[in-house]
C-alpha positions as CSV (number, residue, x, y, z in Angstrom):
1,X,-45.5,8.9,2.3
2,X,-43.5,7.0,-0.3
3,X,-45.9,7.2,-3.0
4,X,-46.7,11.0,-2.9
5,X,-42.6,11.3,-2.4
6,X,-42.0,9.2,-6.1
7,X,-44.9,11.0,-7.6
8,X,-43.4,14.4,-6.6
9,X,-40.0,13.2,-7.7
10,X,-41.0,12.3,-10.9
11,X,-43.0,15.7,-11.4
12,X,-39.8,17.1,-10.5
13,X,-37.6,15.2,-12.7
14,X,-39.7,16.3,-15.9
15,X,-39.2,19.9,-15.0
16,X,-35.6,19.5,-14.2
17,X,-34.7,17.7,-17.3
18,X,-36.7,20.0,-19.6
19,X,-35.7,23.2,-18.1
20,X,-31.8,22.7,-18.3
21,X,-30.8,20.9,-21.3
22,X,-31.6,21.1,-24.9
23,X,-32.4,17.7,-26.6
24,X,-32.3,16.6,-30.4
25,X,-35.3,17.5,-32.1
26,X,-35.9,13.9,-32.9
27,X,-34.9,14.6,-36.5
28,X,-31.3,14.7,-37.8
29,X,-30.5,13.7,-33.5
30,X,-31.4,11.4,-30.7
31,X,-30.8,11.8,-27.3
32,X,-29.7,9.0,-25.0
33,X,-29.9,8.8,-21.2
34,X,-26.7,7.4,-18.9
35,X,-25.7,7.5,-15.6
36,X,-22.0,8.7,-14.4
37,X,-20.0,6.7,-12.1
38,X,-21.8,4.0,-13.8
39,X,-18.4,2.6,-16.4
40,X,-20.0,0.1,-19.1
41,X,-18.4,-0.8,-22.5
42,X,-20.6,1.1,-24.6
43,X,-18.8,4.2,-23.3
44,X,-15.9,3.6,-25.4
45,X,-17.9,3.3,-28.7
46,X,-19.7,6.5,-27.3
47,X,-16.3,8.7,-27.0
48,X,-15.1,7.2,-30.5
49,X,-18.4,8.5,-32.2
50,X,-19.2,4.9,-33.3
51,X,-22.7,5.3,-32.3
52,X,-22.9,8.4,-34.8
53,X,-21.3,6.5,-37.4
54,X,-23.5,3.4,-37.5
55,X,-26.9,5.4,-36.9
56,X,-25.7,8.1,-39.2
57,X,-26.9,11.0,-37.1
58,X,-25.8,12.6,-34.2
59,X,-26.0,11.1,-30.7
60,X,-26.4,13.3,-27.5
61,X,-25.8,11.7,-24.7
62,X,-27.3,13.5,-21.2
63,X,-26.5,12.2,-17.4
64,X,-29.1,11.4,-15.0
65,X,-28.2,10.4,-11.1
66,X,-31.9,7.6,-11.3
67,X,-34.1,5.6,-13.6
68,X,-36.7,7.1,-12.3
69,X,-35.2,10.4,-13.7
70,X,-35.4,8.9,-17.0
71,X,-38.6,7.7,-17.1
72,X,-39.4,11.0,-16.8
73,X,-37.4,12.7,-19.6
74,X,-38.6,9.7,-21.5
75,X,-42.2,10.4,-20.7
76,X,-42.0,14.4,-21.8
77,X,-40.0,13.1,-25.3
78,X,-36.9,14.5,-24.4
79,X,-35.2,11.0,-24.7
80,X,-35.1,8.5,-27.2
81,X,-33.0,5.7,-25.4
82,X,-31.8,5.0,-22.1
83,X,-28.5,2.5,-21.1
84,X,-28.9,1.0,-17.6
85,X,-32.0,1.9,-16.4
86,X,-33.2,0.1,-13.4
87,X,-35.5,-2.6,-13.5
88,X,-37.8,-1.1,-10.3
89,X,-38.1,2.0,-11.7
90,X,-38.9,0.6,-14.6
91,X,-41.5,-1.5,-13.7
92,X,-42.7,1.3,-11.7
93,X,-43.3,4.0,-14.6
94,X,-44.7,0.9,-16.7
95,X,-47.0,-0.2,-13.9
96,X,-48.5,3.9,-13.5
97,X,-49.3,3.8,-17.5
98,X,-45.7,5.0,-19.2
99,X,-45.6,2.9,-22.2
100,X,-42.1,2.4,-22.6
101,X,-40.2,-1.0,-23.4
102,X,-37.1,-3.1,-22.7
103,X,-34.9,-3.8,-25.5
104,X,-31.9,-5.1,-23.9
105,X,-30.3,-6.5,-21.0
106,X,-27.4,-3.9,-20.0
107,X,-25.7,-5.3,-17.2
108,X,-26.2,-7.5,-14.2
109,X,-24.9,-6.6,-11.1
110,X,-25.5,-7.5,-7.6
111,X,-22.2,-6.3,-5.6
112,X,-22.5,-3.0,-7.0
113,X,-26.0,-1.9,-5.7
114,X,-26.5,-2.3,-2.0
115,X,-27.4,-0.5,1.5
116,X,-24.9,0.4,3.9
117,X,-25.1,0.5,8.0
118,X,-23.1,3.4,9.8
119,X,-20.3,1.6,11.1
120,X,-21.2,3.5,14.5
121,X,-24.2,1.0,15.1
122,X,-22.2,-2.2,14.7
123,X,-25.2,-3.4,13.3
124,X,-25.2,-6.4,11.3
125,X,-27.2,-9.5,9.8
126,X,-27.4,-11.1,12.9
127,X,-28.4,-7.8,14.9
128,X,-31.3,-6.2,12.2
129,X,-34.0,-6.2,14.6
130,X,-31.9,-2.9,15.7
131,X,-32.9,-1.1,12.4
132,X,-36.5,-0.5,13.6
133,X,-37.0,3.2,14.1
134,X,-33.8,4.0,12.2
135,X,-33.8,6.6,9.2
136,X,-32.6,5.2,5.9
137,X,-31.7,7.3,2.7
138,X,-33.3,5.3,-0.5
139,X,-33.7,6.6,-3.9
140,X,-37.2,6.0,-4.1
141,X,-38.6,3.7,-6.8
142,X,-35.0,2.5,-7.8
143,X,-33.3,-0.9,-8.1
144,X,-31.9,0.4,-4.1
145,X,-35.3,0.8,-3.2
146,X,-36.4,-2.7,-4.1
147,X,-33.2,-3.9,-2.9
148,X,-34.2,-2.4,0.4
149,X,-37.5,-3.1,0.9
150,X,-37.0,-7.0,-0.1
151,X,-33.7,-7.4,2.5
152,X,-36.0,-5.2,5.4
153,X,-39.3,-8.4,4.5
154,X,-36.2,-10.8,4.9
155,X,-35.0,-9.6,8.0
156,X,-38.6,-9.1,9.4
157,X,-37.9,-5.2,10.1
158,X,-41.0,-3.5,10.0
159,X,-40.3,-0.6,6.9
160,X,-43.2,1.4,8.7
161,X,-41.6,1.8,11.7
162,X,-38.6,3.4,9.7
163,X,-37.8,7.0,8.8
164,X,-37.2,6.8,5.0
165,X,-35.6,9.6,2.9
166,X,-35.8,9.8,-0.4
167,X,-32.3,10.7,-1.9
168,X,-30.0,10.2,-4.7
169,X,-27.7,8.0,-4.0
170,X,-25.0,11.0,-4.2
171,X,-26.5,12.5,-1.6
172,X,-27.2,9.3,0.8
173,X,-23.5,8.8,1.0
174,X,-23.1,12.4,1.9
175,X,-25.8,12.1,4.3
176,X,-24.6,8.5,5.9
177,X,-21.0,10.2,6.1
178,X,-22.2,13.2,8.5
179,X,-24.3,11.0,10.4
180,X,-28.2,12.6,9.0
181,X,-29.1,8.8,8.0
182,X,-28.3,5.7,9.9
183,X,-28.8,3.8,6.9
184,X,-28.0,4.8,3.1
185,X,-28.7,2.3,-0.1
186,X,-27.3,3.3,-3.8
187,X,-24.6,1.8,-6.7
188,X,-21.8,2.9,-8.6
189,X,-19.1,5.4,-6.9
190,X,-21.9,6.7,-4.3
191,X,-22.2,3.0,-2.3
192,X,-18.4,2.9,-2.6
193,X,-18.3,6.0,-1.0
194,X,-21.4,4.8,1.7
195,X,-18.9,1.7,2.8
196,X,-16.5,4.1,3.6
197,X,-18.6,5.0,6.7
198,X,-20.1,1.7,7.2
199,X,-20.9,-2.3,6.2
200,X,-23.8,-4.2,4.3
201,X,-26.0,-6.8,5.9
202,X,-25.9,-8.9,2.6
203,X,-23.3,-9.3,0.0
204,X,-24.4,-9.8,-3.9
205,X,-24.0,-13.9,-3.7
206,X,-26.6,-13.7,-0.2
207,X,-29.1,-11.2,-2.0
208,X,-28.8,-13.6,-5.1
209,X,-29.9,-16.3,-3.1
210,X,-33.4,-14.5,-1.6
211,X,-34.3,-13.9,-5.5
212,X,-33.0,-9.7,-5.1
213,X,-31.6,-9.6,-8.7
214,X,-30.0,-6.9,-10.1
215,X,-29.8,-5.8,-13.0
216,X,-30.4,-2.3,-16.0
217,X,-32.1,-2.9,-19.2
218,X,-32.1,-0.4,-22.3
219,X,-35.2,1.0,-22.4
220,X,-37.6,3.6,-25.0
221,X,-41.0,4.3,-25.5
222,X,-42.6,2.4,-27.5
223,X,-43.8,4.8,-29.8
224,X,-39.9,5.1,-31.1
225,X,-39.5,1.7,-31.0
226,X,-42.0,1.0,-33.5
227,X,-41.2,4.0,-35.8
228,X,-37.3,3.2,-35.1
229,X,-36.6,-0.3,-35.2
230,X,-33.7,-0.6,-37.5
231,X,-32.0,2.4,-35.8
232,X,-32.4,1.0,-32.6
233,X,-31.0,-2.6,-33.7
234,X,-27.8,-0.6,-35.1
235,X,-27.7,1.0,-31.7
236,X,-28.2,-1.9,-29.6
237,X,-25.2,-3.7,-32.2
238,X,-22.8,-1.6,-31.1
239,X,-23.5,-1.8,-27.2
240,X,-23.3,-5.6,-28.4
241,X,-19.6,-5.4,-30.1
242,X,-18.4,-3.2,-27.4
243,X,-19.9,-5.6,-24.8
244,X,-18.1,-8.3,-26.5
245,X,-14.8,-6.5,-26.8
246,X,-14.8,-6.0,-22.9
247,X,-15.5,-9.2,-22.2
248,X,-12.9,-10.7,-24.2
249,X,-10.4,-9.2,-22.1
250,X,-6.6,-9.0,-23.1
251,X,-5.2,-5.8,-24.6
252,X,-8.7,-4.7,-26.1
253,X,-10.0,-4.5,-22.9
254,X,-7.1,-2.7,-21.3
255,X,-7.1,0.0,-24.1
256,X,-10.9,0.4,-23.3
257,X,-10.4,1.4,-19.5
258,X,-9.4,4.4,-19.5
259,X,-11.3,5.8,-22.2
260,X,-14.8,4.5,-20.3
261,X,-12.9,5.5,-16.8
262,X,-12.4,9.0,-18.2
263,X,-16.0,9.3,-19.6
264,X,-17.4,7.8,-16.5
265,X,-16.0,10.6,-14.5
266,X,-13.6,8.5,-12.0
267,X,-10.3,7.2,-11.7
268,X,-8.7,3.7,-13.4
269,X,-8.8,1.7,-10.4
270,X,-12.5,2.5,-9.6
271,X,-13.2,1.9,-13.0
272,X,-11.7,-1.5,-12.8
273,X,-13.5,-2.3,-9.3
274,X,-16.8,-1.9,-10.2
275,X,-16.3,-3.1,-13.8
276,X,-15.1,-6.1,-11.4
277,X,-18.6,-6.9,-10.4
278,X,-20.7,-6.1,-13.5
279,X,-21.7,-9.1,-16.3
280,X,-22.4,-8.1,-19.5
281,X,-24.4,-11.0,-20.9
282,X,-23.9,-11.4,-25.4
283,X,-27.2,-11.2,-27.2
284,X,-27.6,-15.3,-27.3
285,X,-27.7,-15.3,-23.7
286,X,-30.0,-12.5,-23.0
287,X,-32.6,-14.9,-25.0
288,X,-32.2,-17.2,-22.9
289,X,-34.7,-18.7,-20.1
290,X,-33.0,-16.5,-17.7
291,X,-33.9,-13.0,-19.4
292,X,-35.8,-12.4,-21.5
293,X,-37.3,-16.5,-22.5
294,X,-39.1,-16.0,-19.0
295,X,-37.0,-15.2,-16.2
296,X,-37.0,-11.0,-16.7
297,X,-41.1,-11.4,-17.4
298,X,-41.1,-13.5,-13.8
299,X,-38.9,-11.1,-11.8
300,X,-40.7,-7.9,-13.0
301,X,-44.0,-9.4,-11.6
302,X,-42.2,-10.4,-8.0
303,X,-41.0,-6.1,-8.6
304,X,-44.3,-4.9,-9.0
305,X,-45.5,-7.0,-6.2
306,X,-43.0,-5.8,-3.4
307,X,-43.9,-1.8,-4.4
308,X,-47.8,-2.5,-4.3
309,X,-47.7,-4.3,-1.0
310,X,-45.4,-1.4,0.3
311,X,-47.5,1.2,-0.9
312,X,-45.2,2.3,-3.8
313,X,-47.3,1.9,-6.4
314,X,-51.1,2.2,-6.5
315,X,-51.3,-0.6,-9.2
316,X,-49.4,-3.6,-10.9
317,X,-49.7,-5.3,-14.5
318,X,-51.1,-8.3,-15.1
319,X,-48.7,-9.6,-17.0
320,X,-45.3,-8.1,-18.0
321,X,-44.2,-9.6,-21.1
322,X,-45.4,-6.7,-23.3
323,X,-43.2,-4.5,-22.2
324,X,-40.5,-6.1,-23.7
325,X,-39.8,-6.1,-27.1
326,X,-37.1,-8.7,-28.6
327,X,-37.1,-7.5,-31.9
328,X,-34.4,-5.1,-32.6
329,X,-32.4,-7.6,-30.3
330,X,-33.3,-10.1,-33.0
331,X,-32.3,-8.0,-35.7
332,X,-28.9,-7.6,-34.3
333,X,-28.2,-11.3,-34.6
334,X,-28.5,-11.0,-38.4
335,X,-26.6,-7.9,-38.7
């Protein structure tokens, strides 16, 4: 059920992105894929036209509410680049034959993507077994979905014996708030919303500890990587210098919030919460062992591996290290 249901979504997701929004003409423009509710640094270099400036062309920026979403609009051309896509989704588009790459780690985040119990239940870590029969909202194929389907093998809840719902995570929260879904799993300002009507079984620092980590990448097919590598590294430096302005903190940072909250689409002190629980690792550490010298290769395999075994995906890679591509990340370290 959940393959045909991400198979259909995707389909759909081509359609929809096509058929509503008109995209560069890969020309004097690029397009670039974001989520809202989703505040990250780079949003204040994309208000101030910085991206513009240093690629000297335009920059259209379109929402999306999944990576899966994006792999679509991706697929059918209609975007260049896209900031914080998921992981799972990721690997699930690259496992079906998409060739599209990573070219940078976007943010890690494990308190900001979760599931959430209806309070109602008073269902909890020690109580899962209660799950079993229970109907769950998960946007299929999605860093929630992964999330989901490794904390149900954890708990030994059987995921065949639940009702799951594909939804956005938007509409999860609306659905977990009216009582339609015992059970809804998202990120951003939708699983803020979802704890309003309930709890998680695991926090980030517990998920961390079972190997569930979270975390977007910058992705693009690979056809524009190769015919646009020194665009992309002038893209992916000014993610990098507004990274590195957050992250210093002080007044920088502080001038930066409301710009991104405002952009974003939600208020300061959102803004401020969930920026709270998102790292933003510098270029030297994204080559590291734990991205991309090894550790992003290792965890895309143990990805791939959860959605075959649950049906997700008909197929998995070998190997996952061609689908990312250091070398406009490289680049950026000289420039």
């Amino acid at each position: 059920m959940m393959k045909k249901t991400l198979s259909v979504f995707v389909a759909g997701a081509v359609m929809s992105v096509t058929g509503t929004a008109a995209f560069a003409d890969g020309h004097g423009e690029i397009t670039v894929g974001y989520f809202l509710e989703w505040p990250m640094p780079f949003q204040f270099a994309k208000v101030n036209g910085t991206y513009d400036e240093a690629l000297g062309k335009k920059v259209n920026w379109v929402s999306f509410d999944s990576g899966v979403a994006m792999s679509a609009a991706m697929a059918s051309g209609d975007v260049q680049i896209s900031v914080s896509q998921g992981v799972p989704p990721f690997v699930v588009a690259t496992s079906g034959g998409q060739d599209i790459q990573i070219v940078d780690v976007a943010v890690s985040y494990s308190e900001n993507d979760n599931c959430v119990v209806a309070s109602a239940l008073e269902i909890d870590k020690n109580s899962t077994a209660e799950l079993a029969g229970k109907k769950v909202a998960v946007p299929l194929g999605t860093a929630a979905h992964y999330g989901f389907l490794k904390q149900m093998e954890h708990f030994g809840v059987d995921v065949g014996s639940m009702s799951v719902v594909d939804m956005a995570p938007a509409e999860g929260a609306a659905a977990l708030s009216q009582a339609s879904v015992d059970m809804a799993c998202g990120w951003g300002g939708a699983l803020r919303r979802m704890k309003e009507s309930g709890n998680v079984l695991l926090t980030g620092a517990e998920k961390e500890e079972l190997g569930i980590l979270v975390f977007d990448v910058t992705s693009a097919p690979a056809s524009y990587v190769a015919e646009n590598g020194e665009e992309l590294a002038k893209f992916l430096k000014v993610t990098a210098d507004a990274n590195a302005m957050w992250n210093a903190g002080g007044d920088a940072a502080a001038a930066m919030l409301p710009v991104i909250a405002q952009d974003a689409g939600m208020d300061e002190t959102a803004t401020a919460e969930t920026l709270a629980g998102f790292e933003f690792p510098s270029v030297e550490e994204q080559m590291s062992a734990k991205w991309f010298g090894g550790g992003s290769q290792t965890f895309m395999g143990g990805v791939a591996q959860v959605f075959l075994d649950s049906g997700s995906i008909d197929s998995a890679l070998e190997d996952y290290s061609g689908t990312i591509n250091t070398g406009p990340l490289t680049a950026v370290s000289g420039m």
